[in-house]
C-alpha positions as CSV (number, residue, x, y, z in Angstrom):
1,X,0.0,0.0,0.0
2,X,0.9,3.5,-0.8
3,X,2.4,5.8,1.7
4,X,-0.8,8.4,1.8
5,X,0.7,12.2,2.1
6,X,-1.0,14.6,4.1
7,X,-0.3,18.1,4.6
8,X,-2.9,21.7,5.5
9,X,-4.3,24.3,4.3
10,X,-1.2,26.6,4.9
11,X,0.7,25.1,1.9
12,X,-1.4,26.7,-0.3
13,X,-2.0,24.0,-3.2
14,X,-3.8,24.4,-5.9
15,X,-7.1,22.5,-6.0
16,X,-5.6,20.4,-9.2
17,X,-2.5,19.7,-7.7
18,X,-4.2,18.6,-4.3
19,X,-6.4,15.9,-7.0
20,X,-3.5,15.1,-9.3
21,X,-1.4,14.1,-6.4
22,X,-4.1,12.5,-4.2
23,X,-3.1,15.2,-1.1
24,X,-5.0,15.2,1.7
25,X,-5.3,18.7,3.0
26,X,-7.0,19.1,6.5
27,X,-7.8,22.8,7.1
28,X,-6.6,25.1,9.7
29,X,-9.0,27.6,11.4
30,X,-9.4,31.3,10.1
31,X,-11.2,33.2,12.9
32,X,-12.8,36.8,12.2
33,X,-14.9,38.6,14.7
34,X,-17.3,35.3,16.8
35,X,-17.2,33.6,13.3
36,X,-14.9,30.4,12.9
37,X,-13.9,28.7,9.2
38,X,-12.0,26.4,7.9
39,X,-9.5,27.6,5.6
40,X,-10.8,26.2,2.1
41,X,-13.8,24.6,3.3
42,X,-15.6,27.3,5.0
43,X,-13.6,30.5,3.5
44,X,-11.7,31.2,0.6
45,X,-8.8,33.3,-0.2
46,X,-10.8,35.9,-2.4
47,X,-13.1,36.3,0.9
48,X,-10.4,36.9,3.5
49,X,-8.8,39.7,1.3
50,X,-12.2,41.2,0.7
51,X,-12.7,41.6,4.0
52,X,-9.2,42.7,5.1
53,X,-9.6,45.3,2.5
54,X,-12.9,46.6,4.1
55,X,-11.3,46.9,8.0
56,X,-11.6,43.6,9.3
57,X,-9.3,41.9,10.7
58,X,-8.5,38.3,11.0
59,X,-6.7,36.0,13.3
60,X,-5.8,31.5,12.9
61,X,-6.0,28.7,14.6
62,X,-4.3,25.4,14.5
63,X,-6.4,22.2,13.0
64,X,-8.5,21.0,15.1
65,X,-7.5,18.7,17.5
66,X,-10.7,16.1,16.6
67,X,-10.4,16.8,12.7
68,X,-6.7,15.7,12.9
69,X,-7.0,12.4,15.0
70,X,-10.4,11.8,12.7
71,X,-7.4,11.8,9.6
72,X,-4.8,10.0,11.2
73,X,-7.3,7.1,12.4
74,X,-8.7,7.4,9.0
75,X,-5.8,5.7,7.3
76,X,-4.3,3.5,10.3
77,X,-7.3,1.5,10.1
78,X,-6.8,1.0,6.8
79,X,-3.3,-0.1,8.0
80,X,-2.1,2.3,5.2
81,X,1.1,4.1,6.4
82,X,1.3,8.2,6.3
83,X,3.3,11.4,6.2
84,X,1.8,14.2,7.6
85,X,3.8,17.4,6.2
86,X,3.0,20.2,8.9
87,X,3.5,24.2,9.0
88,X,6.7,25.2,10.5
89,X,7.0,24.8,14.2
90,X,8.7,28.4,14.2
91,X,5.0,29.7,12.8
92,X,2.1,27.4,14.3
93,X,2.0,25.2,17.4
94,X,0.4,22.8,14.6
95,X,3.6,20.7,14.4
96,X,3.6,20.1,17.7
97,X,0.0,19.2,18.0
98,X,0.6,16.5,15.2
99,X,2.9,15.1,16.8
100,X,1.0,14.8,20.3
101,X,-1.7,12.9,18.5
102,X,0.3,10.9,16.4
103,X,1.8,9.3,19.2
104,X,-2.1,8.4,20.4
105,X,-2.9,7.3,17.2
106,X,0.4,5.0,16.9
107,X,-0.2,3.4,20.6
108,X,-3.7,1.9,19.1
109,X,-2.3,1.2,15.8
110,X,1.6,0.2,16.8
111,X,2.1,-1.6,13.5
112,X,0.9,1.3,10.9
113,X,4.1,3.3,9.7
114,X,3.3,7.3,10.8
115,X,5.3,10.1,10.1
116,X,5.0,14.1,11.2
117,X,7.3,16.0,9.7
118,X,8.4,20.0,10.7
119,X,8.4,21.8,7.3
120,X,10.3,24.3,8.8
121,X,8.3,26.2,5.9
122,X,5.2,28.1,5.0
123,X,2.8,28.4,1.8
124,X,4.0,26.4,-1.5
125,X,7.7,26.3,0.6
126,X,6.1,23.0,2.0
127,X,3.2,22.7,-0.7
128,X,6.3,22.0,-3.1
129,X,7.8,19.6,-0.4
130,X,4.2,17.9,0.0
131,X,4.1,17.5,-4.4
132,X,7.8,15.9,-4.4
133,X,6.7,13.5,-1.3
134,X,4.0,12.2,-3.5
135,X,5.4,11.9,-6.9
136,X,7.9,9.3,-4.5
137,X,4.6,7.4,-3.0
138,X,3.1,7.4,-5.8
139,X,6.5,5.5,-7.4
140,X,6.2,3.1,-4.4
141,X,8.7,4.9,-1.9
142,X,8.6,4.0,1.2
143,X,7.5,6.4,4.4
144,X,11.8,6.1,5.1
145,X,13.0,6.8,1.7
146,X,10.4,9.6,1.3
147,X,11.6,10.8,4.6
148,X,15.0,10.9,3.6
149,X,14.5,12.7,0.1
150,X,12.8,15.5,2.0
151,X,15.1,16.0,4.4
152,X,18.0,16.2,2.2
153,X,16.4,18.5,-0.3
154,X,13.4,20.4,0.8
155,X,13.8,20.6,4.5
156,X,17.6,21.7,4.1
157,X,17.1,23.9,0.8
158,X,13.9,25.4,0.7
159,X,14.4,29.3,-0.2
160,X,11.6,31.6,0.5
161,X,11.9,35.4,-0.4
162,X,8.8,37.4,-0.2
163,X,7.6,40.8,0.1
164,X,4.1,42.3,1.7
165,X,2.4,45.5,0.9
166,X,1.5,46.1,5.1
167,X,4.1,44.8,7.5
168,X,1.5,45.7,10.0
169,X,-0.7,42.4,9.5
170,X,2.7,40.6,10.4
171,X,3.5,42.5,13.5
172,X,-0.1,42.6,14.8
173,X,0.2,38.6,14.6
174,X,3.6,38.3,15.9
175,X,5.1,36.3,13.2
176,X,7.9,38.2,11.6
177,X,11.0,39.2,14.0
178,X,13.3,42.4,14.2
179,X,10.2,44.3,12.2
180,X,10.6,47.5,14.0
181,X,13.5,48.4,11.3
182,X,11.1,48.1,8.6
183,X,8.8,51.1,8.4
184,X,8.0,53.5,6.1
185,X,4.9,52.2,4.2
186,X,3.6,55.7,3.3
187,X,6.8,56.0,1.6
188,X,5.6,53.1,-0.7
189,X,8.9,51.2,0.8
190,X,8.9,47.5,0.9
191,X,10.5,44.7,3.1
192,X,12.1,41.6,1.4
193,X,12.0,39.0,4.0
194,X,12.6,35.5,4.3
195,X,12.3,32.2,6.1
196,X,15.3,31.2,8.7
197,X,15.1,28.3,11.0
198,X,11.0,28.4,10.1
199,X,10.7,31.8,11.5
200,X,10.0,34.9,9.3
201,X,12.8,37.3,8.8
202,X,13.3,40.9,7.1
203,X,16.1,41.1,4.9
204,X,16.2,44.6,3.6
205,X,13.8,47.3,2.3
206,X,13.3,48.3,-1.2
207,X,11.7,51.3,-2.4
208,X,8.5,50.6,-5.4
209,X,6.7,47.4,-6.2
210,X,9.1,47.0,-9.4
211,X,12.3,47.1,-8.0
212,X,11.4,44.5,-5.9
213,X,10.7,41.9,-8.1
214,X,14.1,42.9,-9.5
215,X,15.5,42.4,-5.9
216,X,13.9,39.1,-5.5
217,X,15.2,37.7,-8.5
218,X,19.0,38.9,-8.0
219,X,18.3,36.5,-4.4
220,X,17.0,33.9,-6.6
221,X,20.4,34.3,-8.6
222,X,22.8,34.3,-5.5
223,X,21.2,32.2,-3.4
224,X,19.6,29.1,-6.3
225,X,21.0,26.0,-8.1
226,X,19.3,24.3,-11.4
227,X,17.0,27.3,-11.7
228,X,16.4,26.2,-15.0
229,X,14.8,22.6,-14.5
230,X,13.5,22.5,-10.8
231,X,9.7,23.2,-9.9
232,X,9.5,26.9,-8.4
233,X,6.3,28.4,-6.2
234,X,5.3,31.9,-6.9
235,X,2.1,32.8,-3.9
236,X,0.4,36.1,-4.5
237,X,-2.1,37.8,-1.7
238,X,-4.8,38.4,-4.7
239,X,-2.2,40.0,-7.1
240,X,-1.8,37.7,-10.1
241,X,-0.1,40.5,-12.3
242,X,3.0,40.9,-9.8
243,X,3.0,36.9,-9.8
244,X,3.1,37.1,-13.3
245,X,5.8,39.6,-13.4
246,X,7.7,38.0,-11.7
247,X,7.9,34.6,-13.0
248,X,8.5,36.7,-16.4
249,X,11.2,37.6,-15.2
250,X,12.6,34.6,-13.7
251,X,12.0,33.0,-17.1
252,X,14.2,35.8,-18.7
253,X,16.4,35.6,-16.2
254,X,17.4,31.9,-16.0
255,X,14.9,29.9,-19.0
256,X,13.1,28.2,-15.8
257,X,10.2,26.2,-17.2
258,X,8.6,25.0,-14.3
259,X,6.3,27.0,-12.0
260,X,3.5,26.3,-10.0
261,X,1.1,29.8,-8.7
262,X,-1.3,30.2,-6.3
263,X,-3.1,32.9,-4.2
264,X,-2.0,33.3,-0.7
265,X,-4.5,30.9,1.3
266,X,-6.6,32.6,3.9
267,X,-4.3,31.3,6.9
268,X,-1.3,32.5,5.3
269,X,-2.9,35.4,3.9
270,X,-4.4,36.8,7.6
271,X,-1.2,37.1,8.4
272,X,0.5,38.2,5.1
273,X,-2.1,40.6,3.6
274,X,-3.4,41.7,0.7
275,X,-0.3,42.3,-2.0
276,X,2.0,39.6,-0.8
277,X,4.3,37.9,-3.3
278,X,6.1,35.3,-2.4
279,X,9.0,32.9,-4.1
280,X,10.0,29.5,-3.5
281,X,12.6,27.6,-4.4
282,X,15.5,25.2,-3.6
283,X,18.4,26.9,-2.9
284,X,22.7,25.6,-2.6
């Protein structure tokens, strides 16, 4: 049997991705005002941004506790082995939940292979990491041999470079670090940040939209190998035409082929904000 591969909401997968590849996604929890949904099921990204644009603001949740045991028992009854790819520990407690349950699940089902696995990513950074981890099941890899692929590729390459119109929606929810050296948003300045150790961190500022899509991909440049042939993410918080510029000009800039794009889901994108863009790829 198949190892199944399981991942959330956060990684931001296209819908025919999610089918091709036989993902299962369980949702986390978007929560605005006394109203709970869950990311994809109940909400969609188009809806979160609407309603960030109008004033309101939004806060997440991990998956629920229930929801992911319902999964995990789902498949160790069928005695069908499982990696559950989880947004980084440095981000959400939802790792670490995973992990308490798997450990539950495994006591009643001690012969059924389960595996939880820290990202140490966010968005397509693990959705690309949940794609590779399935093309391999799919192949007949084993939970170990998948497990070993990711960890040295994706867990110990993944690049992510991004840039958001409102650091404030980042501060409010306390997941970028050092952000006081970022203002000047009236100034139409923008941070570049990036992922280190899972946890969000500014790089630099840049002044215009433009010139940071020329920044990002002079970091994709430094910082990339095989550019031309491996599968880059490009996330957008309901901007397609930046996501478009910019792969564009990553296609100028080094032939690359392969892209997948998606809008910034509504966990993601509570935190994020309208105007993210966000690049993903494997780096030296």
């Amino acid at each position: 049997m198949n190892v199944k591969i399981i991942t959330d909401s956060a990684s931001d997968l296209p819908d025919e991705l999610i089918t091709k590849y036989d993902i299962d996604i369980m949702p986390l929890v978007v929560i605005m005002g006394n109203d709970e949904f869950y990311d994809r099921e109940d909400i969609q990204a188009k809806e979160l941004y609407k309603a960030l644009r109008e004033g309101e603001m939004a806060k997440t949740s991990q998956i629920p506790p229930a929801r992911m045991k319902e999964t995990f028992v789902k498949y160790a009854e069928k005695g069908q082995p499982f990696i559950y790819i989880a947004l980084s520990s440095g981000i959400s407690g939802t790792y670490q939940s995973a992990s308490i349950i798997k450990d539950e699940v495994q006591e009643e089902f001690p012969n059924v292979q389960m595996e939880v696995i820290d990202s140490k990513a966010a968005s397509l950074g693990y959705g690309l990491m949940a794609i590779s981890a399935a093309e391999l099941a799919s192949n007949g890899k084993t939970a170990d041999e998948i497990k070993q692929h990711l960890s040295t590729t994706y867990l110990t390459h993944m690049e992510h470079i991004f840039t958001v119109d409102d650091l404030e929606f980042l501060q409010r929810g306390g997941r970028v670090s050092r952000a006081s050296a970022f203002v000047g948003g009236m100034l139409k300045i923008k941070p570049v940040l990036h992922v280190e150790d899972g946890k969000l961190v500014p790089i630099e500022k840049i002044r215009g939209k433009n010139k940071v899509v020329k920044r990002m991909v002079d970091i994709m440049k430094e910082r990339g190998v095989n550019l031309q042939s491996q599968l880059i993410g490009i996330t957008h918080g309901d901007d397609l035409e930046s996501a478009e510029k910019l792969k564009s000009a990553i296609q100028e800039a080094f032939g690359s082929e392969r892209f997948v794009i998606h809008e910034v889901g509504a966990t993601i994108g509570s935190h994020s904000g309208p105007g993210t863009l966000a690049l993903f790829f494997l780096n030296k």
